[in-house]
C-alpha positions as CSV (number, residue, x, y, z in Angstrom):
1,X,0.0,0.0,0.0
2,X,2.9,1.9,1.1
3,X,4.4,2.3,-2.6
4,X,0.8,3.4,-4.3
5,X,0.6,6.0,-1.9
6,X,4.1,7.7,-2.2
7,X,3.7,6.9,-6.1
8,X,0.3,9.1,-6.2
9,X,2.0,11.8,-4.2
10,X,4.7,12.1,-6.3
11,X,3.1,12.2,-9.3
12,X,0.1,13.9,-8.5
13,X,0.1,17.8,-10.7
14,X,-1.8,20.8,-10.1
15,X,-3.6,20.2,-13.2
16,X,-4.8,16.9,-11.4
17,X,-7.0,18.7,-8.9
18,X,-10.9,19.7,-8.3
19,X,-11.7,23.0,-8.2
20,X,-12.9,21.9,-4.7
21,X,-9.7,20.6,-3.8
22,X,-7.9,23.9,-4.4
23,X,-10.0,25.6,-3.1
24,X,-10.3,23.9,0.6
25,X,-5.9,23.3,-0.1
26,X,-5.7,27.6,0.2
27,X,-8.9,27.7,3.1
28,X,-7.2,25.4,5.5
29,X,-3.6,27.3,4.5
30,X,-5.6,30.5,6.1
31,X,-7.2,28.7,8.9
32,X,-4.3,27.3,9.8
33,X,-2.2,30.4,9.4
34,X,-4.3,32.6,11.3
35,X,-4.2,29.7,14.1
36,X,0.1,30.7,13.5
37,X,-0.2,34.4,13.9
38,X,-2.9,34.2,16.9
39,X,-0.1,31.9,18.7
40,X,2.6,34.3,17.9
41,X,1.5,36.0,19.8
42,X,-0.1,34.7,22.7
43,X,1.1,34.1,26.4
44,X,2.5,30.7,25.2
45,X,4.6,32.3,22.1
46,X,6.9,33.4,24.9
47,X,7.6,30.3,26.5
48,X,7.9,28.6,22.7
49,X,9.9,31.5,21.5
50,X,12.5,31.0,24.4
51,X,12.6,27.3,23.5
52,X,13.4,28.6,19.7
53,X,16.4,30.4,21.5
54,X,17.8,27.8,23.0
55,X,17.3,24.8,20.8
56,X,18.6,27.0,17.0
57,X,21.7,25.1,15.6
58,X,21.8,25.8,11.8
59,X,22.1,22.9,9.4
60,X,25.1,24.0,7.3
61,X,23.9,22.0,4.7
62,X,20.8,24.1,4.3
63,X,19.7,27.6,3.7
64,X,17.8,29.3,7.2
65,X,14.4,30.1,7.1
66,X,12.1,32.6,8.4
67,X,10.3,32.6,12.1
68,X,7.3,34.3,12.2
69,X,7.3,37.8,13.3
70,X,7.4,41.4,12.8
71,X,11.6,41.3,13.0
72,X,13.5,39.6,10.0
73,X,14.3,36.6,12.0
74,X,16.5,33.1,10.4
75,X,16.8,30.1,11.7
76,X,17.2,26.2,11.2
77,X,13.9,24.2,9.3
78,X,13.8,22.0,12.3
79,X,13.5,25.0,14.7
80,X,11.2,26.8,13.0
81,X,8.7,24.0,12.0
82,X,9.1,22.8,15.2
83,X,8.2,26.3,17.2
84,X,5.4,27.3,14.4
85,X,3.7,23.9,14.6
86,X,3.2,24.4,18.1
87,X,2.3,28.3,17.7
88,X,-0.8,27.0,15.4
89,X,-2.4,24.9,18.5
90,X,-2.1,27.8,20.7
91,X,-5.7,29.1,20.3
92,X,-7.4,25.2,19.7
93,X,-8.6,26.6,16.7
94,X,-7.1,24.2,13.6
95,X,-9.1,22.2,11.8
96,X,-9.8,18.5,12.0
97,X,-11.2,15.6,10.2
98,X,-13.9,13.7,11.8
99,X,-13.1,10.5,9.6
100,X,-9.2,9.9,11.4
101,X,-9.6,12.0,13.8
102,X,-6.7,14.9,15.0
103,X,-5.8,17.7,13.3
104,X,-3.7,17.7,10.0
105,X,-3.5,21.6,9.6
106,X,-1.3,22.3,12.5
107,X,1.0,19.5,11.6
108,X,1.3,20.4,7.9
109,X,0.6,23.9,7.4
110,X,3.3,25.2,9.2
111,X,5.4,22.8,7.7
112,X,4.5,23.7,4.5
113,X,5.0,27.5,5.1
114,X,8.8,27.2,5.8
115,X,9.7,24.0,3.5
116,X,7.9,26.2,0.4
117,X,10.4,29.2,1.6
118,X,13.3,26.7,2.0
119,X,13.0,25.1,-1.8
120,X,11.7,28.2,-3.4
121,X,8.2,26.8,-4.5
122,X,5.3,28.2,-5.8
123,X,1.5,28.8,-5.0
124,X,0.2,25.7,-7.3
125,X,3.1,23.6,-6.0
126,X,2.6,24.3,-2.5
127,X,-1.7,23.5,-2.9
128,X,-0.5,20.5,-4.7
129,X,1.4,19.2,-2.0
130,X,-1.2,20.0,0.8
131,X,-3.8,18.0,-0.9
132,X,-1.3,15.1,-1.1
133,X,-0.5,15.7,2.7
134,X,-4.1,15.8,3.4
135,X,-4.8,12.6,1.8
136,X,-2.1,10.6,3.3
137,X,-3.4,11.4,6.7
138,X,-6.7,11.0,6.7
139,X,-6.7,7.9,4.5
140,X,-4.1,6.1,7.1
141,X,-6.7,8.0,10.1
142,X,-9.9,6.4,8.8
143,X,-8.6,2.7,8.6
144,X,-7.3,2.9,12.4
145,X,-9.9,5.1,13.9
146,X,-12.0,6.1,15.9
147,X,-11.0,2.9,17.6
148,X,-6.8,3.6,17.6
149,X,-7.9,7.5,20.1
150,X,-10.7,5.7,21.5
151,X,-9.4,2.7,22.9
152,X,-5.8,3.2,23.0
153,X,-5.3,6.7,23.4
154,X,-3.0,7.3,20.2
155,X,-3.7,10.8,18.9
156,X,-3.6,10.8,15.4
157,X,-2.4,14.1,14.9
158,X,1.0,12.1,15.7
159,X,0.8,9.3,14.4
160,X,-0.8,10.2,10.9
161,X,0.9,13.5,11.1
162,X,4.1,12.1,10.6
163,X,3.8,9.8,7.9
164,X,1.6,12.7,6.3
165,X,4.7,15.3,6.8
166,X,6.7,12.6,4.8
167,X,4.9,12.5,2.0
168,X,4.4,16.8,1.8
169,X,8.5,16.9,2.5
170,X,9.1,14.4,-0.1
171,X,6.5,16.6,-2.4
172,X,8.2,19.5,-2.2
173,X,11.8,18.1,-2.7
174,X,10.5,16.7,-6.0
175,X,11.8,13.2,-4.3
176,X,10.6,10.2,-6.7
177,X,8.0,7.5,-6.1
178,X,11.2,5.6,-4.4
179,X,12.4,7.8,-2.3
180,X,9.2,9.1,-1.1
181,X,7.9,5.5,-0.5
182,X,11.1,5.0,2.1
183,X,10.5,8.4,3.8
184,X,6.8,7.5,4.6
185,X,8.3,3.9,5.7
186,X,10.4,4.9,8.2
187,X,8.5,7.5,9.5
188,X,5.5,4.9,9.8
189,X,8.1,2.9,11.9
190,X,8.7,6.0,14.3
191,X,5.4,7.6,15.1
192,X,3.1,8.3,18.4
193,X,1.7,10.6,20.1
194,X,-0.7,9.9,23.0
195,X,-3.7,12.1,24.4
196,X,-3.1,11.3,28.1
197,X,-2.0,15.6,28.4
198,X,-6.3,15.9,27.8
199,X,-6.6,14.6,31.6
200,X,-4.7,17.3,33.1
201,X,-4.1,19.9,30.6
202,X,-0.3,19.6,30.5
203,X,1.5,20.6,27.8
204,X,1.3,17.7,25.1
205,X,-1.1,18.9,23.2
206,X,0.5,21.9,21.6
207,X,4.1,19.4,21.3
208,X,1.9,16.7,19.2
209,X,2.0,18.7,16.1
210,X,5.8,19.3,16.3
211,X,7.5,15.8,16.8
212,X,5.3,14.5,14.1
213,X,6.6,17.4,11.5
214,X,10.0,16.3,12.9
215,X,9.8,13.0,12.2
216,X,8.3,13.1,8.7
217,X,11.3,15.7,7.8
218,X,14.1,13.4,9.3
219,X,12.8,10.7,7.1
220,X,12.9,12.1,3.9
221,X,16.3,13.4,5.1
222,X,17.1,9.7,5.9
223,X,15.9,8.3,2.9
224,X,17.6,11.2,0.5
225,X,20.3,9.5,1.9
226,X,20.3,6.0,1.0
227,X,17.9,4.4,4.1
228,X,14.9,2.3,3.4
229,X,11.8,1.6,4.9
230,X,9.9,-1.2,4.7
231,X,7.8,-2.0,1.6
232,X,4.9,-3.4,3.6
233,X,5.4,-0.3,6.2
234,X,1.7,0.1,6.5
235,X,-0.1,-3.5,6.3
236,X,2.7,-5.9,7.5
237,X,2.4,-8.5,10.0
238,X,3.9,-5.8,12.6
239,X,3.8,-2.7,9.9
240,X,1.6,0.6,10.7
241,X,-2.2,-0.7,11.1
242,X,-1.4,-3.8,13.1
243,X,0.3,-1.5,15.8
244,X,-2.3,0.9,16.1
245,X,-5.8,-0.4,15.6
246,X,-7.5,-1.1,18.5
247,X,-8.1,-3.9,20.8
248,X,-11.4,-4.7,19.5
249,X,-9.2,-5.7,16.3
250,X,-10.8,-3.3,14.1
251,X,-8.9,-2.0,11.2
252,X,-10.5,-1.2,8.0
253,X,-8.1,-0.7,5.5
254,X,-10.1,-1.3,2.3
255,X,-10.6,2.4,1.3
256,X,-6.7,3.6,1.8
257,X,-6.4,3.3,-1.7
258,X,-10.0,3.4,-3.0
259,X,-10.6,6.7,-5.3
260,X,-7.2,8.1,-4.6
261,X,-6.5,11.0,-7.1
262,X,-10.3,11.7,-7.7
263,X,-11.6,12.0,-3.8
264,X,-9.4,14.4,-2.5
265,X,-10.2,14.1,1.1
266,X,-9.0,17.7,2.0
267,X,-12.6,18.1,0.6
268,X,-14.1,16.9,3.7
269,X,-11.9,18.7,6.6
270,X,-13.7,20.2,8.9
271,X,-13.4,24.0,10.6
272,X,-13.3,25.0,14.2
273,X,-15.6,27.5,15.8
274,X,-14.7,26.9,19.4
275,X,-11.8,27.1,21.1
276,X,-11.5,24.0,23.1
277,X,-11.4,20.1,22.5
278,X,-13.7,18.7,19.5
279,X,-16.1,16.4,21.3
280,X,-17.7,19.5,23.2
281,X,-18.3,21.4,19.9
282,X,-22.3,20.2,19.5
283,X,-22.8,20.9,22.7
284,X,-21.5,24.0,22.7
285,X,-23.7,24.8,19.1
286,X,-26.9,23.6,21.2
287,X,-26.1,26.4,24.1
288,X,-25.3,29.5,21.5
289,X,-28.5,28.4,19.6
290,X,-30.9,28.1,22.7
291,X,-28.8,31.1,24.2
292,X,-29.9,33.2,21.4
293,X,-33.4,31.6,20.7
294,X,-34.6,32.4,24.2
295,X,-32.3,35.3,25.5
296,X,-30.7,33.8,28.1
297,X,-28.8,34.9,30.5
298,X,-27.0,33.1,33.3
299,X,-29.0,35.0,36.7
300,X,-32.0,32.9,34.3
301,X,-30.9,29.2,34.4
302,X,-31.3,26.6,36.9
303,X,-30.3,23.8,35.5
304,X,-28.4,22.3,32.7
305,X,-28.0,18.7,31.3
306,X,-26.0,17.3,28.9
307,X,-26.5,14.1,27.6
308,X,-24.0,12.8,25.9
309,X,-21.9,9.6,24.9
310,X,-19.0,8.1,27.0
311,X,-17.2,9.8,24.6
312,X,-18.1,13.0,25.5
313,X,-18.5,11.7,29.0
314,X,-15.1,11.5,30.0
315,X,-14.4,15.3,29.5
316,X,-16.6,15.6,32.4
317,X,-14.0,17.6,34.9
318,X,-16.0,20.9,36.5
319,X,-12.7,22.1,38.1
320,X,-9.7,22.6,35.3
321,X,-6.9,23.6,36.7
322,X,-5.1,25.1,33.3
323,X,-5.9,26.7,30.3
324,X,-5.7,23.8,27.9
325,X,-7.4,21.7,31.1
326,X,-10.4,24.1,30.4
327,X,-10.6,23.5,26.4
328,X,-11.8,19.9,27.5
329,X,-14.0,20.4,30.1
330,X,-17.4,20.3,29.5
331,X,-19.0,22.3,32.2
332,X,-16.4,25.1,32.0
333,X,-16.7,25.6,28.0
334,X,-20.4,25.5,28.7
335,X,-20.5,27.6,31.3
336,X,-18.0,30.5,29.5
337,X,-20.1,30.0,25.7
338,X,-23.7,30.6,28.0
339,X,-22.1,34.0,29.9
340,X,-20.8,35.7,26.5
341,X,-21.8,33.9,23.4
342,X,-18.7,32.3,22.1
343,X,-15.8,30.2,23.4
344,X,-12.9,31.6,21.0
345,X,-9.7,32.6,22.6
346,X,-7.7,32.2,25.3
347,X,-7.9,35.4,26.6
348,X,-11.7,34.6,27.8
349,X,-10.9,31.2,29.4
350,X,-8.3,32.9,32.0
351,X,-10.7,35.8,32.4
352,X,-13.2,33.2,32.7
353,X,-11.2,31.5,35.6
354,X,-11.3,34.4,37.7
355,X,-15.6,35.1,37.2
356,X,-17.2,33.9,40.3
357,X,-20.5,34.2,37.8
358,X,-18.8,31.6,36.0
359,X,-18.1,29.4,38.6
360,X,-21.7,29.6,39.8
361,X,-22.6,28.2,36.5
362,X,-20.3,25.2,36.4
363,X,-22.4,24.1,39.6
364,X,-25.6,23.8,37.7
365,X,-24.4,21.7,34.4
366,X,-24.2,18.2,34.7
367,X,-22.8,15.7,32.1
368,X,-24.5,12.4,31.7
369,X,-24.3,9.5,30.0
370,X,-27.0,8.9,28.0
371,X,-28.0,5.9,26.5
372,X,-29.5,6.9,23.2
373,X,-26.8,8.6,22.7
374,X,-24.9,5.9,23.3
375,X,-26.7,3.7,21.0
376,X,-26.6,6.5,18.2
377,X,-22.9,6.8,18.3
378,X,-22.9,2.9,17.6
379,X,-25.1,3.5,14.9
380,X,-22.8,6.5,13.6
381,X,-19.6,6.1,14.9
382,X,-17.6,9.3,13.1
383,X,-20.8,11.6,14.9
384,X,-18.5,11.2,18.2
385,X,-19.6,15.0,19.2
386,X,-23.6,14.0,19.4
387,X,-25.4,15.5,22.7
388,X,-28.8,16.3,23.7
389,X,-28.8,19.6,26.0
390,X,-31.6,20.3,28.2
391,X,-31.8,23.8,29.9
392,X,-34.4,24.1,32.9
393,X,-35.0,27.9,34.1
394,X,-35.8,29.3,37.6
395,X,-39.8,30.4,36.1
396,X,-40.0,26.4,35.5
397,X,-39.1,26.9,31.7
398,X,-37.6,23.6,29.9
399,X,-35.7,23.8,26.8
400,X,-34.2,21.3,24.8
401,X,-32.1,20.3,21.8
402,X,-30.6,17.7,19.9
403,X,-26.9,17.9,18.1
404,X,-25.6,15.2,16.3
405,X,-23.0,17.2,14.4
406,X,-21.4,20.3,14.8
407,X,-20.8,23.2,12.3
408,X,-18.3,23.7,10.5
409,X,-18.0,20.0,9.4
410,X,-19.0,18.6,5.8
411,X,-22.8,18.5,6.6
412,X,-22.2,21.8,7.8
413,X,-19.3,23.7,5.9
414,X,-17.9,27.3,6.3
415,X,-17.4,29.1,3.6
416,X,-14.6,31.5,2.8
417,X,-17.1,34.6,4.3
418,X,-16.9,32.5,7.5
419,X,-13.1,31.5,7.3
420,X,-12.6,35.1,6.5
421,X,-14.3,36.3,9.7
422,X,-12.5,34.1,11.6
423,X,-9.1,34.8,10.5
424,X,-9.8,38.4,11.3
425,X,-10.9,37.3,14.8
426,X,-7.8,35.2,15.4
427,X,-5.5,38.3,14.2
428,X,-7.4,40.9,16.3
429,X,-4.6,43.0,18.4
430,X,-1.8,41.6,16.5
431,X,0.9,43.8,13.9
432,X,-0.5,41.3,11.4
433,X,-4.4,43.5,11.6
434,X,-3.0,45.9,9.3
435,X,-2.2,44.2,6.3
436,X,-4.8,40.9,6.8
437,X,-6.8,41.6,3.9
438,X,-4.0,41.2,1.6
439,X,-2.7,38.0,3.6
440,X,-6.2,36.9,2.2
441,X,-6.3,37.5,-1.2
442,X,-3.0,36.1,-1.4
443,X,-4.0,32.8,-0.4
444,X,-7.4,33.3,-2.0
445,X,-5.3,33.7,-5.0
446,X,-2.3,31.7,-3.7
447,X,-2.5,29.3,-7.5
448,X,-1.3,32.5,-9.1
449,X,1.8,33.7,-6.5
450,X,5.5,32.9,-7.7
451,X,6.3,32.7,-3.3
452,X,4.6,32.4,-0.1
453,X,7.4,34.0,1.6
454,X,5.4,37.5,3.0
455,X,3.2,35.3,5.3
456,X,6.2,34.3,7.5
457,X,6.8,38.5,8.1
458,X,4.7,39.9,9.9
């Protein structure tokens, strides 16, 4: 399987995409690069940007490349995919796909950015190599999930993103169907990534994206240099799927291959309205739609339910202790979308942490596990956000409502008006507000740009 995937991603053209394609290949290069800039400069950039300080060492063999900022600043590739990979899951905001679970955009995006400055490609080249990138992941993510995060706790940002990062490095370095086939090998035989950091809020979820871009980038390094990886990488007896499916034994591997280079599965990525972990996202959509529906207001409420899944279940936790421990708790998201309407930046969760109004909320929402819901995410196992919400108020008042999917996915879409809006939201405050419009018609128009390079200056 292994060799028809790096052989499609080294031959596919420009010429060989939808219209579709392209056109979600330069929306999730703005979603994901306004999830870059926002991190830039956050309270984490400083912490990363230290790290970026201490850990350069140039590659003599290789040009430098740009880190994102206002100052003309070089540095080595490794260095700077690694600190902008993590920048663009400072805000939780990347996109995702429901399918293989994780989030490809802040693995490859980034990556993309500084390997397109390194090798001096342009705007059809770099679309061309997303939508390869893209395809890799979520094709290896669909035959191994939801049952590889589910049951094993394997967070396929990781352990696709790396083999994914392989194929776009290989992409861009013009590597042939040989080459590119070893670099995805061994970088098959070196990936991970767990979600354990979701229990606590420690750091591992902004790292994820990083060591995966860093292992897809040593391999193609590796294999421009003679080293192999295995030709049966993917379905050997202990290759790629057996490794990670999980321990019901379920691995469906027959559509890896099936409709490659017609479904482009960048097609069906999906778009983040809330900053916080995936699963709550429904629920959050059935608050801000009753919110709004009935005027509510927190002195009003009595009582909230969710009903959810045990998927959704375990993000039960009504007392986070950090920032990123917030973003996957469900009473605290709830509680902080019902006050002000949305549940966008970081900003609001630590204001959020000090509003006793807040904190009376949390006390009222319960999570429970519902079995309907249970039985419905059998039935539909990629719907892994359904909940029913049930609001009671204090004049006796019941409201309810059902959400099996949230926006922003494929039933559900954003369109660039929406992606637009967003990507002013996420740049709001930063040196990048004065010159976002042109940042988006130059990715609107990104097929028709000789280089990319102005998005890494700020």
């Amino acid at each position: 399987m292994i060799v028809e995937l790096a052989d499609y991603v080294a031959r596919l053209r420009y010429e060989d995409l939808s219209e579709r394609a392209i056109e979600v290949g330069k929306q999730v290069i703005l979603d994901a690069y306004g999830n870059l800039v926002f991190g830039r400069y956050s309270e984490t950039s400083e912490r990363i940007m230290e790290y970026a300080q201490m850990a350069d060492s140039l590659n003599t063999s290789e040009a430098p490349v740009s880190l994102i900022g206002e100052e003309e600043i070089h540095t080595s590739s490794d260095t700077a995919v690694f600190v902008h990979t993590m920048l663009a899951r400072c805000a939780d905001l990347d996109d995702g796909y429901r399918h293989a679970m994780g989030h490809p955009g802040s693995v490859l995006v980034p990556l993309l950015l500084s390997m397109a400055e390194l090798h001096c490609k342009d705007g059809k080249q770099m679309i061309t190599a997303i939508v390869a990138a893209y395809d890799v992941y979520a094709r290896l993510g669909e035959a191994i999930n939801p049952f590889m995060y589910r049951e094993r706790g394997f967070d396929a940002t990781g352990v696709c993103g790396a083999v994914a990062a392989a194929a776009l490095v290989s992409k861009l370095t013009d590597a042939d169907t040989s080459r590119t086939k070893d670099a995805m090998g061994i970088a098959s035989l070196f990936t991970g990534g767990l979600i354990e950091y979701q229990n606590d809020g420690t750091s591992g979820k902004i790292l994820c994206s990083g060591w995966a871009a860093l292992t897809g980038m040593r391999a193609v390094r590796l294999a421009a240099c003679g080293f192999t990886g295995p030709d049966a990488a993917l379905e050997g007896k202990y290759g790629f799927f057996q490794a990670f499916k999980g321990t019901s034994g379920h691995c469906n591997t027959s559509q890896v291959l099936e409709g490659l280079g017609q479904n482009f599965k960048i097609t069906s990525i999906y778009f983040k309205r809330h900053a916080c972990q995936r699963g709550l996202h429904a629920t959050l959509d059935a608050m801000l739609e009753m919110r709004d529906k009935y005027d509510l207001t927190p002195s009003k409420i009595k009582s909230v339910d969710v009903r959810t899944s045990s998927f959704v279940y375990r993000l039960n936790n009504p007392k986070p202790k950090t920032a990123i421990g917030a973003q996957a708790s469900t009473q605290f998201t709830s509680a902080v979308a019902l006050k002000y309407g949305r549940m966008d930046s970081e900003a609001l969760i630590f204001r959020s942490f000090e509003d006793p109004e807040i904190h009376e909320l949390v006390q009222k929402i319960t999570v429970t596990q519902d079995e309907e819901v249970q039985q419905y995410l059998h039935e539909n196992p990629t719907h892994f956000c359904a909940a029913r919400v049930v609001l009671t108020l204090h004049d006796g008042s019941t409201y309810e409502k059902w959400m099996p999917v949230p926006l922003g996915d494929t039933e559900t879409p954003f369109g660039w008006e929406m992606l637009e809006h967003k990507f002013s939201q996420l740049i709001a405050g930063t040196p990048c507000e004065r010159n976002g419009q042109d940042r988006i018609r130059l990715i609107k128009n990104l097929e028709n740009t000789s280089n990319a390079n102005m998005l890494l200056r700020i």
